[in-house]
N, C-alpha and C positions, 0 to 999 in steps of 0.2 A: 388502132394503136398497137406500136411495136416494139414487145419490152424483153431486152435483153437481161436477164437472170445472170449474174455470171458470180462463181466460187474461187477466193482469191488462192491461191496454192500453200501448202504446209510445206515448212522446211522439215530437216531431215533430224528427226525428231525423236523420241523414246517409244511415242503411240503409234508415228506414223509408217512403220516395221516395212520403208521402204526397201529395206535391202534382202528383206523377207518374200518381199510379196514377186520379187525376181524368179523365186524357187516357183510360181504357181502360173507368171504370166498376166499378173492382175495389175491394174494400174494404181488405184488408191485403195484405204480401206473401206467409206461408206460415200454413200451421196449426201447431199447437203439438206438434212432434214427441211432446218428452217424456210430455206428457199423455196423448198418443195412446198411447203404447207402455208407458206405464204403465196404464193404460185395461185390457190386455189382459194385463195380470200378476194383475186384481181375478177375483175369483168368477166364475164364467158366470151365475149363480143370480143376482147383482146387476144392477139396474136401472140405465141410466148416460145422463145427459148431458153433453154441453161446449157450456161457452158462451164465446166466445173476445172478451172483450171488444172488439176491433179490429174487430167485423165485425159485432156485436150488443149490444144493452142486455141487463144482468141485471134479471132481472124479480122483485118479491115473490113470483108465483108460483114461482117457480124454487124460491126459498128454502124457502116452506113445501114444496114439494113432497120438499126433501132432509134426510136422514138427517143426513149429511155434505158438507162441501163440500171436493174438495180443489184444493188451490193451488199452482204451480207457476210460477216467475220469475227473470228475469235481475237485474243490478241495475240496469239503467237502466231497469225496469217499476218500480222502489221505490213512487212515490209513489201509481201506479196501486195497485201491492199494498195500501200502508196504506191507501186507500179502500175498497178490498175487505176488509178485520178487520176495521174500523169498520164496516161493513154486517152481514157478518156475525155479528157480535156485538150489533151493536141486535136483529138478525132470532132471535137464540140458538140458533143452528144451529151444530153444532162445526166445528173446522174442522183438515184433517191437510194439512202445506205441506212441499215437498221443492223439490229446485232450486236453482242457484248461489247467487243470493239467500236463500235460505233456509239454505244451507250456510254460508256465511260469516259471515251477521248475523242467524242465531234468538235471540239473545239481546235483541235489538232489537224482537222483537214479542210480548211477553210475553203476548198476547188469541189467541195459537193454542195450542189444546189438543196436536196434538199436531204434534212435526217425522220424516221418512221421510227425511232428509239422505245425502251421497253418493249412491251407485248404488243405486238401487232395486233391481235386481238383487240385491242383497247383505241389502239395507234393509227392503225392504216384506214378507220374508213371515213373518221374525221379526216383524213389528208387526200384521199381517191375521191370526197363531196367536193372539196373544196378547189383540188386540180380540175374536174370537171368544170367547175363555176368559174376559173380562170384564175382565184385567191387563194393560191394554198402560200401557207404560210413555209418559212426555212425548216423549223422546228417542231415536231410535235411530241409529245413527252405525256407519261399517266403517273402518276404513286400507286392508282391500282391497280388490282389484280383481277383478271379475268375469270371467268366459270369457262375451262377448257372443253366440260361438255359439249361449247357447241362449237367446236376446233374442227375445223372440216377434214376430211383424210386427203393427205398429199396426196402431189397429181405424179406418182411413181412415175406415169409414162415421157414425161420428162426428160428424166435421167437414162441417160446407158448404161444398164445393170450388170451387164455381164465383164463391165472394167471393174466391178467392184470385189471385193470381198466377204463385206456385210453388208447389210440394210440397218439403220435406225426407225425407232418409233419411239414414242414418247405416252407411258400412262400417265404418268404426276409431274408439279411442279413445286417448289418450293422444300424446307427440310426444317423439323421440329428444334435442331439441334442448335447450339452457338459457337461454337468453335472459332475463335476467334482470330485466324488468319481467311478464314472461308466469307468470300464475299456472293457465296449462294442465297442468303438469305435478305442480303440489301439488292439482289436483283431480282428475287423472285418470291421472298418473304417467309413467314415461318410458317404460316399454316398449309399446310399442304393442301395443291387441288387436285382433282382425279381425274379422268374422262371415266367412261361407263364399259362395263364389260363387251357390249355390243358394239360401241364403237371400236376396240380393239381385236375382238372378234375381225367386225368390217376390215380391218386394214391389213390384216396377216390372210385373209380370204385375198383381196387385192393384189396380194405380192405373191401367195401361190397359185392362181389362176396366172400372174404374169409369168412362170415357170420358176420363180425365185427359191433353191432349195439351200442356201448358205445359210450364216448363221442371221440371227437379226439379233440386236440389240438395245434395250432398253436404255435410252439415256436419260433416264431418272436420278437426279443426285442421290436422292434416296426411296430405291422402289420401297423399305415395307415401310415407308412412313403409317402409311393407316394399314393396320394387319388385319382388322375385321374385316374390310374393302375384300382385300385380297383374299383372306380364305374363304367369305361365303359370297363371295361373286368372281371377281377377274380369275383366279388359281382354275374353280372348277371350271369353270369356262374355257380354260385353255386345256386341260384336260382332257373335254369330252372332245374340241376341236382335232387334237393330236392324234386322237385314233385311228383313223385313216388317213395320218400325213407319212410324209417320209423326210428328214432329213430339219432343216431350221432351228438347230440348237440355239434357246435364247442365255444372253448371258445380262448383269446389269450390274447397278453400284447399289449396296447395303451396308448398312452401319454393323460393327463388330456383332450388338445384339441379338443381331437373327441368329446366334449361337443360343441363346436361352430359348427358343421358341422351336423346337422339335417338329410339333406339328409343321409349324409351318414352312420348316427347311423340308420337308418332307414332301408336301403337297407343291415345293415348289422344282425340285427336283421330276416331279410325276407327272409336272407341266411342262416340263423341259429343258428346267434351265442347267445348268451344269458348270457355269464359271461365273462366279465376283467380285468384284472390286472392291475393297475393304481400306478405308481410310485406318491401318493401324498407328502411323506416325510415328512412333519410340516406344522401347518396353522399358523409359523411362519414368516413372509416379511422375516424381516432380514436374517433367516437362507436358506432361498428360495436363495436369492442374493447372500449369501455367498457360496453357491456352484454352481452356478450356475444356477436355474430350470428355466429357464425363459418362458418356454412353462405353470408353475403354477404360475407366479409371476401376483399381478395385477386382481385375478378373486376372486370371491366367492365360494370358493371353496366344500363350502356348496352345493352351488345351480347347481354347474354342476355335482355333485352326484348325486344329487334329478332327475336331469333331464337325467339322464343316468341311474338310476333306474326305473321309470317313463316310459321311451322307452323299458324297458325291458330287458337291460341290467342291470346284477350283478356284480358290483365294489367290486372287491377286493382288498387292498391297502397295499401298502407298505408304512410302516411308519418308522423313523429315530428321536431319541435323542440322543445328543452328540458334536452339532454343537457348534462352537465356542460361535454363537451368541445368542444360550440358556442360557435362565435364568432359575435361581429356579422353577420359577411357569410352564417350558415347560411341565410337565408331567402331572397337571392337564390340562393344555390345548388339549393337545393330548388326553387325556381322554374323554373332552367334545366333542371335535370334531368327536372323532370317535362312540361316541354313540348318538350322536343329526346326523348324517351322516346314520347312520343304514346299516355301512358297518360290514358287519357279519363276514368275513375273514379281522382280520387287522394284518397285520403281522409288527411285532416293531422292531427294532434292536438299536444296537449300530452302530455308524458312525465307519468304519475302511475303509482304507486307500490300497485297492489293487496296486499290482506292475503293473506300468504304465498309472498311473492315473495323473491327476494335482493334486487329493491330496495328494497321496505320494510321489510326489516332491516337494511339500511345508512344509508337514511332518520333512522331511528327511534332507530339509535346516535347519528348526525351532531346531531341534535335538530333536523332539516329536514323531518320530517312534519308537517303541517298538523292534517289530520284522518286518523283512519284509515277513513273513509267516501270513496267517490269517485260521480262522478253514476252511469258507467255506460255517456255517450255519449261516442265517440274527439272529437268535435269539436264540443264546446259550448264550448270554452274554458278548460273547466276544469281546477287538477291541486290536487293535496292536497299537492304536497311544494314546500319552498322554492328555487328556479331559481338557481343559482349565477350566472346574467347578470340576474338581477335581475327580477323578477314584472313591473315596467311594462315592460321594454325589452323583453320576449319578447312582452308581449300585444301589444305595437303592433307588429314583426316579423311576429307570425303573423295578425294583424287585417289586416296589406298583404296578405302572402302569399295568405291565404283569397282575399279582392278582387280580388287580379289573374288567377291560375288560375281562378277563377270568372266573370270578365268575358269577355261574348261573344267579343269579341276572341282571346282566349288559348283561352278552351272549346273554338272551332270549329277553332282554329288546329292542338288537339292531336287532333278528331273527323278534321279529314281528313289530318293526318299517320297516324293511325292505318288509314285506310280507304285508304290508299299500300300501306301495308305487308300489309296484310290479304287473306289468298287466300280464294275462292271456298267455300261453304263444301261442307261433305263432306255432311249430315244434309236431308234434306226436313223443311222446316220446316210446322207446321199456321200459317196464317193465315185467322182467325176474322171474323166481321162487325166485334167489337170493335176488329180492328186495321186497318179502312180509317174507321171512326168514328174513329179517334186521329190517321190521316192528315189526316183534316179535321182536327179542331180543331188540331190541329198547327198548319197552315197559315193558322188565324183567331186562335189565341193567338200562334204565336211571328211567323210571318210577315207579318202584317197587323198586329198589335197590340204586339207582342213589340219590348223596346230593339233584341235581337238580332235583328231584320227582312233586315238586310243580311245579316251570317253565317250566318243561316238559309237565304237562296234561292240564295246561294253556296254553299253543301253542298248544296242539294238539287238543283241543274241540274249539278254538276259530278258527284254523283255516279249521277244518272239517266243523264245520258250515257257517263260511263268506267265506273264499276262499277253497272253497275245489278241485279244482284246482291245487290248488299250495299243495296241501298235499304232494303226494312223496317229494316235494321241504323242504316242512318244515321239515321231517323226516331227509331227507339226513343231514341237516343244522344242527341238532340238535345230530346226530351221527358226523359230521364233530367237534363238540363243545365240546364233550366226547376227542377227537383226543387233537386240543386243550389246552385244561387244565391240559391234563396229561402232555405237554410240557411246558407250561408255569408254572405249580405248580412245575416240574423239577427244572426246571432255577431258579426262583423265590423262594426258601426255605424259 
């Protein structure tokens, strides 16, 4: 049997720091976890490619060569998918699709044979008995959830690693929390599951035996969901690993609270990790309350930045205008906040309403749902539901907003506030031929060429002389701000 893998392409995006990764010569930012690790749920006796649209053309060869083609996607890959059934289906190769996308909207592509929905784990081997016996059915679907203990480690060799950037893996699923625009927990539930230190061990041993020295990334919605997990098993474990590594800065997503837990920001910084993703949303109360954030409701939300940058952790933040309980003035607020914060990655959106959420069941009562489709991307503009301050007054709000946080001025303002705050780091980093290539052009796009010319040689002498330390860090920071602006000046005309 011969099954084509194939990853349907991301548009040009806030995450997908396409115009970034120009500076390095990389093609995408990671490989397709799920594919991968579904990959190694199939037959051994099976013949297998991937082709990751982000880093490669699918070829007619490819097609005739497959039995099968399977598909796997987020929803902001949509339009990229429907290009792929349309292909596939002129070429009459069948096609079996699993994945958020696929869970939420299979009714929307009635040209796939068959869907593997939810957790494969659960999903794929009731469908792989029954394709073998010649009855598989269109559909297969679980409510529950798997023991990811026995999740077998993707088959890395797969993928072409050296078009990447990072690598993902995956410790936990699921997230304690309710938040009630997050449809993380109607796709993966509330109690979190874990895999075992060993097995994470296994799969970072995997990737550096393959020569993998970038960063890798934990796509945990929320790694410290179970903190005990973490501090007396997974943490030291990667700890004693790290001793003799060189380079693999991991980064992940954590809830604001790992600000009240010292130790464990500590032990996790000693593991290696060195950047976050922080769902902050608004340093509004009200709008806190009203969707529920209650893990940020009640703190200074200032100061548990400060102190998560401070430790050595880099907060990256997600940000939301659109809440019912915004006023006019939320967009200056969000603006102060996130440059008095000196969080350099702030990613902004509009509030929409995904299928399965508590907001799009109060949406959908209210009769303020738009569509029940959403693009996919946090910041193209877009929302499906109707804004109680009114559709124009919010885009022109968040159209300044976008403009000014993205304007060199303010970029650089929040890069070296951040690189104030910022200690030395703990991890030996790998730096490759490709990252003094990136210094240059660096310095021919942003510094010679670049609006930001000024802001640029002001970061890069201030911090060649005080932190010169953190210099790769400021370079990266400041090509990652090029990526940036060309998205937000997009959006924002």
């Amino acid at each position: 049997m011969n099954i084509l893998l194939v990853y349907p392409e991301f548009p040009d995006t806030f995450w997908s720091f396409k115009h970034a990764l120009k500076f390095i010569r990389k093609r995408a930012g990671a490989p397709p976890l799920g594919l991968l690790t579904v990959a190694a749920m199939l037959p051994k006796s099976w013949n297998l490619r991937l082709i990751d649209l982000n880093i490669e053309k699918l070829k007619q060869d490819d097609l005739d060569w497959a039995n099968y083609v399977m598909i796997s996607a987020m929803i902001v890959q949509r339009d990229s998918a429907t290009q792929l059934v349309e292909r596939c289906k002129k070429a009459g190769v069948k096609m079996i699709a699993g994945g958020p996308l696929f869970t939420m909207e299979y009714s929307h592509f009635p040209d796939i044979d068959y869907f593997v929905l939810n957790e494969a784990e659960l999903t794929l081997p009731p469908f792989l008995e029954d394709l073998e016996k010649g009855c598989a059915r269109r559909i297969y679907r679980s409510a529950k959830f798997p023991d990811i203990r026995q999740t077998p480690m993707p088959l890395w060799h797969l993928a072409k690693l050296k078009y990447y950037v990072t690598v993902s893996v995956q410790f936990s699923r699921g997230c304690p929390f309710g938040c009630d625009f997050c449809n993380v927990t109607s796709l993966l539930g509330h109690r979190p599951r874990t895999k075992s230190a060993d097995q994470m061990i296994g799969e970072l041993d995997s990737l550096y035996q393959a020569g993998w020295r970038g960063g890798v990334f934990f796509v945990d919605d929320n790694f410290i969901c179970n903190k005990q997990q973490l501090k007396t098993q997974l943490l030291p474990a990667l700890i004693n690993w790290r001793k003799d590594k060189t380079g693999m800065p991991f980064n992940t997503e954590v809830s604001i609270n790992l600000a009240d837990d010292p130790e464990l920001v500590n032990l996790m910084t000693e593991a290696g990790f060195d950047t976050i993703f922080v769902g902050i949303e608004t340093p509004n109360e009200d709008s806190l309350a009203e969707c529920n954030k209650s893990q940020n409701r009640g703190r200074d939300l200032l100061d548990s930045v400060r102190f998560l940058h401070e430790s050595g952790l880099q907060v990256q933040g997600g940000f939301i205008v659109g809440f019912d309980s915004d006023t006019p003035d939320i967009f200056d607020q969000q603006i102060s906040f996130i440059q008095k914060s000196g969080i350099v990655t702030a990613m902004v959106g509009l509030l929409q309403a995904p299928t399965g959420t508590r907001l799009f069941e109060r949406m959908e009562k209210e009769g303020r749902l738009v569509t029940h489709d959403m693009s996919g991307s946090n910041t193209d503009g877009s929302t499906n539901i109707i804004p109680k301050m009114g559709l124009d007054k919010l885009l022109e709000g968040y159209h300044q907003l976008l403009r000014q946080i993205y304007s060199p001025k303010y970029y650089y303002a929040r890069v070296l506030t951040f690189l104030r705050q910022c200690p030395l780091p703990k991890i030996k980093y790998h730096l490759d031929f490709q990252y003094f290539l990136a210094l240059w052009r660096s310095i021919i796009r942003l510094g010679l060429l670049g609006a930001e010319r000024l802001q640029f040689w002001k970061m890069f002498f201030w911090t060649l002389l005080r932190r010169p330390r953190l210099f790769p860090l400021a370079i990266t920071l400041s090509i990652y701000g090029y990526h940036f602006r060309k998205i937000a000046y997009s959006v924002a005309r």
